[in-house]
C-alpha positions as CSV (number, residue, x, y, z in Angstrom):
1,X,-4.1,34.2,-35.4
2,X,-0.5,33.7,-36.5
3,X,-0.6,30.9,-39.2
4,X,0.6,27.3,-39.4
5,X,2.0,26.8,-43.1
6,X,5.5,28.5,-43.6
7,X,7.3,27.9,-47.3
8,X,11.0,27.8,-46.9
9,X,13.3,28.2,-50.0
10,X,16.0,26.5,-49.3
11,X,16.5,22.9,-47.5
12,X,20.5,22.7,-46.5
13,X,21.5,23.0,-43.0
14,X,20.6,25.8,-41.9
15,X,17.0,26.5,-43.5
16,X,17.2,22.4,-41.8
17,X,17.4,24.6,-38.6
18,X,14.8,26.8,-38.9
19,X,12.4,23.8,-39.8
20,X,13.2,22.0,-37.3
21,X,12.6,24.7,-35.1
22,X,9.4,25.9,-36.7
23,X,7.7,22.2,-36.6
24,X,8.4,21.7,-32.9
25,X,6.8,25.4,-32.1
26,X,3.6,23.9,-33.7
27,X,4.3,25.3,-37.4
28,X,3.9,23.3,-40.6
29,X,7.2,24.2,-42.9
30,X,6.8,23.3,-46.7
31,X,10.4,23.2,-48.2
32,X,11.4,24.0,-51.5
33,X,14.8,23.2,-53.4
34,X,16.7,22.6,-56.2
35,X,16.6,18.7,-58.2
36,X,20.4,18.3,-57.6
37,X,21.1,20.0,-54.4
38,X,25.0,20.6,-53.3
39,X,24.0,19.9,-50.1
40,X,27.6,19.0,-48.3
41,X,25.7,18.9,-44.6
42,X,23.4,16.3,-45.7
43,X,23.3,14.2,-42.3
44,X,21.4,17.6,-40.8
45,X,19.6,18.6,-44.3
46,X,16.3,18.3,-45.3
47,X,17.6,18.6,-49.1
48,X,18.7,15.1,-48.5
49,X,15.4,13.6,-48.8
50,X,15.4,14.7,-53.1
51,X,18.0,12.1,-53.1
52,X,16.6,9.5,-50.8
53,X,12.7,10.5,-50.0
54,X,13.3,10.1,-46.5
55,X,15.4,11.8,-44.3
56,X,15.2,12.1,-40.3
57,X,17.0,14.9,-38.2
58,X,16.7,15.1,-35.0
59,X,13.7,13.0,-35.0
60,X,12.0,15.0,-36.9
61,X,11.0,13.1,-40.3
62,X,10.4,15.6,-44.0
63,X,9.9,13.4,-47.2
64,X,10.0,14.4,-50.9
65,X,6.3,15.1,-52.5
66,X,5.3,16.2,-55.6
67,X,5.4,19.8,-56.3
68,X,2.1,20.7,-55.1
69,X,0.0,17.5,-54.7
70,X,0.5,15.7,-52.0
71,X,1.8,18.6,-49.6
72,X,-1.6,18.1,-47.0
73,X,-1.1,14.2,-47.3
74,X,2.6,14.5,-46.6
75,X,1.8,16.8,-43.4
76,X,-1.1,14.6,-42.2
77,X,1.9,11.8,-42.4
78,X,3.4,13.9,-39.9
79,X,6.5,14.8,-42.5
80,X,7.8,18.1,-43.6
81,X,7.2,18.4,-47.4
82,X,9.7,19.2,-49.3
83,X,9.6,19.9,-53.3
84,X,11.7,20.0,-56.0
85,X,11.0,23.5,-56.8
86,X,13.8,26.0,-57.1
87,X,11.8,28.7,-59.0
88,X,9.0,28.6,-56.3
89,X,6.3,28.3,-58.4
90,X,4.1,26.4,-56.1
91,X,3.5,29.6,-54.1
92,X,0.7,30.1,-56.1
93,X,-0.7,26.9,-55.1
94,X,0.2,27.0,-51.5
95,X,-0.5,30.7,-51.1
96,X,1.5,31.0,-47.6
97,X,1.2,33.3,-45.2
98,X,4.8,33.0,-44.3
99,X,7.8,32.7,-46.8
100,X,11.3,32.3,-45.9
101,X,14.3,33.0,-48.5
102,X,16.9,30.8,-46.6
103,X,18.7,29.7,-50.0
104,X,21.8,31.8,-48.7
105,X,22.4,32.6,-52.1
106,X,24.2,35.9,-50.9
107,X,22.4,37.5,-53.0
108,X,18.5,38.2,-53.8
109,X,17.3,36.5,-56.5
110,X,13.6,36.5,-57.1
111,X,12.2,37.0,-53.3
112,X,9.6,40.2,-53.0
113,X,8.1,41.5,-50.0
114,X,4.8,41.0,-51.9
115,X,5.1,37.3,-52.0
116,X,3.2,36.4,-48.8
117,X,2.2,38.3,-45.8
118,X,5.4,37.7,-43.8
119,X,8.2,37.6,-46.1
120,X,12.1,36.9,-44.0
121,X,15.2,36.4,-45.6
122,X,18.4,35.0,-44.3
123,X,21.8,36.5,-44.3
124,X,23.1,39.0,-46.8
125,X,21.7,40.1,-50.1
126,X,18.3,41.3,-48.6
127,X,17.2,44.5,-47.0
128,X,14.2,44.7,-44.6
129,X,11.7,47.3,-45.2
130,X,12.5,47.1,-48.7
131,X,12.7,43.6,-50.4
132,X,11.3,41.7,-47.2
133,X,10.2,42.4,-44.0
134,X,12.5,40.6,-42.0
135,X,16.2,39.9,-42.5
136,X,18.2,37.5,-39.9
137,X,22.0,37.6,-39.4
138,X,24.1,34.6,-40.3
139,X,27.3,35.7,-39.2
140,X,28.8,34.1,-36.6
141,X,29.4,36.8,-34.2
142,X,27.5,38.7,-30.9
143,X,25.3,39.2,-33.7
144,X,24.3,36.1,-34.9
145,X,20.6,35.6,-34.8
146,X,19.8,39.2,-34.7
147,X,16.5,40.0,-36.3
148,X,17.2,43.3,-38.5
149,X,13.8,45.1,-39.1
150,X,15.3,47.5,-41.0
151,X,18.7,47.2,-43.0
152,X,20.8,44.5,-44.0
153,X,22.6,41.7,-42.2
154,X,26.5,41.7,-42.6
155,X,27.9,41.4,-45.6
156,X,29.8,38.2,-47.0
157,X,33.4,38.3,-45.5
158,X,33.8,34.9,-47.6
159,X,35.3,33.1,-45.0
160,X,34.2,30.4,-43.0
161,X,34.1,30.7,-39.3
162,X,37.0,29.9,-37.0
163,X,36.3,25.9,-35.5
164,X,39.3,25.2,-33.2
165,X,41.5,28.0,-35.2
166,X,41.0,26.8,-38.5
167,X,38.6,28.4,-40.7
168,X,39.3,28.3,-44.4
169,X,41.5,24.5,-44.4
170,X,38.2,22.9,-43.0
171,X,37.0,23.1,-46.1
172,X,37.0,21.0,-49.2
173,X,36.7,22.5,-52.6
174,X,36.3,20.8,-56.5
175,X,40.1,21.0,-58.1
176,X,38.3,20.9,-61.7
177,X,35.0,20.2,-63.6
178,X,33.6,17.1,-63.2
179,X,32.0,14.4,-61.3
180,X,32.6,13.9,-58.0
181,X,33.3,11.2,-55.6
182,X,33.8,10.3,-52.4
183,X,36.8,8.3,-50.9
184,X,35.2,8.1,-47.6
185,X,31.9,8.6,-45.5
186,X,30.5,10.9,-43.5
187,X,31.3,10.5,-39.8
188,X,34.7,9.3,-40.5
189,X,38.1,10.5,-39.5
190,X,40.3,11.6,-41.6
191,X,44.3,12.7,-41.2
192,X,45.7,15.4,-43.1
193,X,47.1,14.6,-46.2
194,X,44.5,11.4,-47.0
195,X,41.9,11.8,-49.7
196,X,38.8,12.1,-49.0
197,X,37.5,12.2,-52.6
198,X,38.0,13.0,-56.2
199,X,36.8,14.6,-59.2
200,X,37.4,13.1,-62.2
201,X,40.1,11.4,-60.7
202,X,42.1,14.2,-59.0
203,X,42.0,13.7,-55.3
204,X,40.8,16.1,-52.9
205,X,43.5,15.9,-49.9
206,X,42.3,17.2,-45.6
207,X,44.5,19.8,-45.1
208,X,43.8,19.1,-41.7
209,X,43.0,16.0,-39.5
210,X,39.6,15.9,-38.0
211,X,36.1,14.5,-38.7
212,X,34.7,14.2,-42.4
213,X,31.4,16.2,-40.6
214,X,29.3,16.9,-44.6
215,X,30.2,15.3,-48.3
216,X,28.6,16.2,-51.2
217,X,26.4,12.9,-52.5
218,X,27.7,10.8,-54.9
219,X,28.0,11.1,-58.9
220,X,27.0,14.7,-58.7
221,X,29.0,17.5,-61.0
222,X,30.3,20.2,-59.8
223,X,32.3,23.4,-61.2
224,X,35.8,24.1,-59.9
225,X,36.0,25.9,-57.1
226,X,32.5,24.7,-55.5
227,X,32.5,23.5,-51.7
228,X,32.5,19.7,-52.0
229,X,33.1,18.8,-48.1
230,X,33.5,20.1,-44.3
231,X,36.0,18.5,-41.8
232,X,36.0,19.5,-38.1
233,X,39.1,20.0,-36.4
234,X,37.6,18.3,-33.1
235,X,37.9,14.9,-34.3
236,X,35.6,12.4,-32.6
237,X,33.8,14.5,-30.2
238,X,31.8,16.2,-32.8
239,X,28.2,15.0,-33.3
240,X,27.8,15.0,-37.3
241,X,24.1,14.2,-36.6
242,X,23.3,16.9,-34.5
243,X,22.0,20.3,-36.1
244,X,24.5,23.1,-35.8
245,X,24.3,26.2,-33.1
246,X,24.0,28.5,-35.9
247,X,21.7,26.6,-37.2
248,X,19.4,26.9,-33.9
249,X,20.4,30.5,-33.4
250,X,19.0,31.4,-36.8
251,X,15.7,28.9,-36.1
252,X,15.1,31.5,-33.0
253,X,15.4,35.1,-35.0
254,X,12.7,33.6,-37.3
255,X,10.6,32.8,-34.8
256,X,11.3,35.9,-33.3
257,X,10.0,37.7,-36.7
258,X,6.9,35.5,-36.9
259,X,6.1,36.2,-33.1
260,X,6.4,40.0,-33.8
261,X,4.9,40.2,-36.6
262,X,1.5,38.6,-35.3
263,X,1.9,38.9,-31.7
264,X,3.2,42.5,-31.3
265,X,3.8,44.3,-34.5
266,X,5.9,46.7,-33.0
């Protein structure tokens, strides 16, 4: 019988994906993540619900609980669970069958193939066979969604993927320490040269025109250099609310991984 409950570390866009994807294949995801997420996709996160308890994407509805109380309750509500729980020590509590590492850390942190039955990790910094059983591909590519059974996925080429032939300029980054900002929402359009937020004060300029498409919430701090907001080239055609297609691409290779795993073992 392949089991229902799957823990997810991670809750940003892309573990958002997999959830989503999971939940409407009959699973019950449990998220986990950090108390002050630097979520900059938050339309399309499950992460944003630390900040407001409640977040719906895609129609599908998750909702902060307490770490490791109210995670049946919050599932008989119909609502993925997530917790504020970066160190995943509610594993011993939930006991899953199923674990996930989709922090996209880049790097393996404290996942062990020993933690549940079925252990998968996302993108780089994980070998399957060794450290978990599974590892999906993140890179956008012909590759993208590729379940690796044994190996590792592609390493970090720390560069964002190409969106209309601009990769690196779509994204924002923190010009200093501090607290940041925003000048303007979400959904909005932007041309290059505005603002679209600050950090103690210094503005962060679009080097391109497009779509705002993810911020980083309000009155958080962040470190120099740290990824504070997305813009999309395309401008007004682009659907900020909708999950990504690498997003759903990676939702499938996990499936495929659970469906192997206790379907075929092969």
């Amino acid at each position: 019988m392949i089991p229902r409950l799957v823990v997810i570390r991670g809750a940003g866009d892309l573990a958002t994906g997999v959830a989503h994807r999971l939940w409407q294949a009959g699973f019950e995801p449990v998220m986990l993540e950090l108390a002050q997420p630097l979520v900059v996709r938050r339309t399309v996160s499950f992460a944003a619900a630390v900040f407001q308890k409640i977040i719906i994407v895609e129609g599908v509805r998750a909702e902060l609980c307490p770490v490791g109380e109210d995670v049946p309750g919050c599932l008989a509500r119909n609502n993925v669970p997530v917790l504020v729980d970066p160190e995943a020590a509610s594993l011993a509590t939930l006991q899953p069958k199923i674990l996930i590492d989709a922090t996209m850390a880049k790097g393996n942190r404290i996942t062990k193939i020993s933690d549940a039955e079925l252990v998968i990790g996302l993108g780089p910094g994980f070998i399957a066979a060794s450290d978990v059983d599974a590892v999906v591909e993140t890179n956008r590519g012909h590759a993208l969604g590729r379940v690796i059974y044994e190996g590792a996925a592609a390493s970090d080429t720390g560069e964002p993927g190409l969106i209309a032939g601009y990769g690196k300029e779509r994204l924002l980054r923190a010009p200093v320490d501090g607290l940041f900002k925003p000048a303007l929402e979400i959904g909005e359009l932007v041309e290059k040269g505005e603002t679209v937020a600050t950090v103690e004060g210094t503005p962060i300029r679009a080097e391109i025109s497009g779509l705002v498409r993810g911020l980083l919430y309000p009155g958080l701090l962040v470190s120099q250099g740290v990824k504070v907001g997305d813009i999309d080239p395309r401008g007004a055609e682009v659907n900020f609310m909708a999950i990504s297609d690498k997003a759903r691409a990676i939702g499938g290779g996990v499936l495929e991984a659970i469906l192997n795993r206790y379907n075929h073992k092969r």
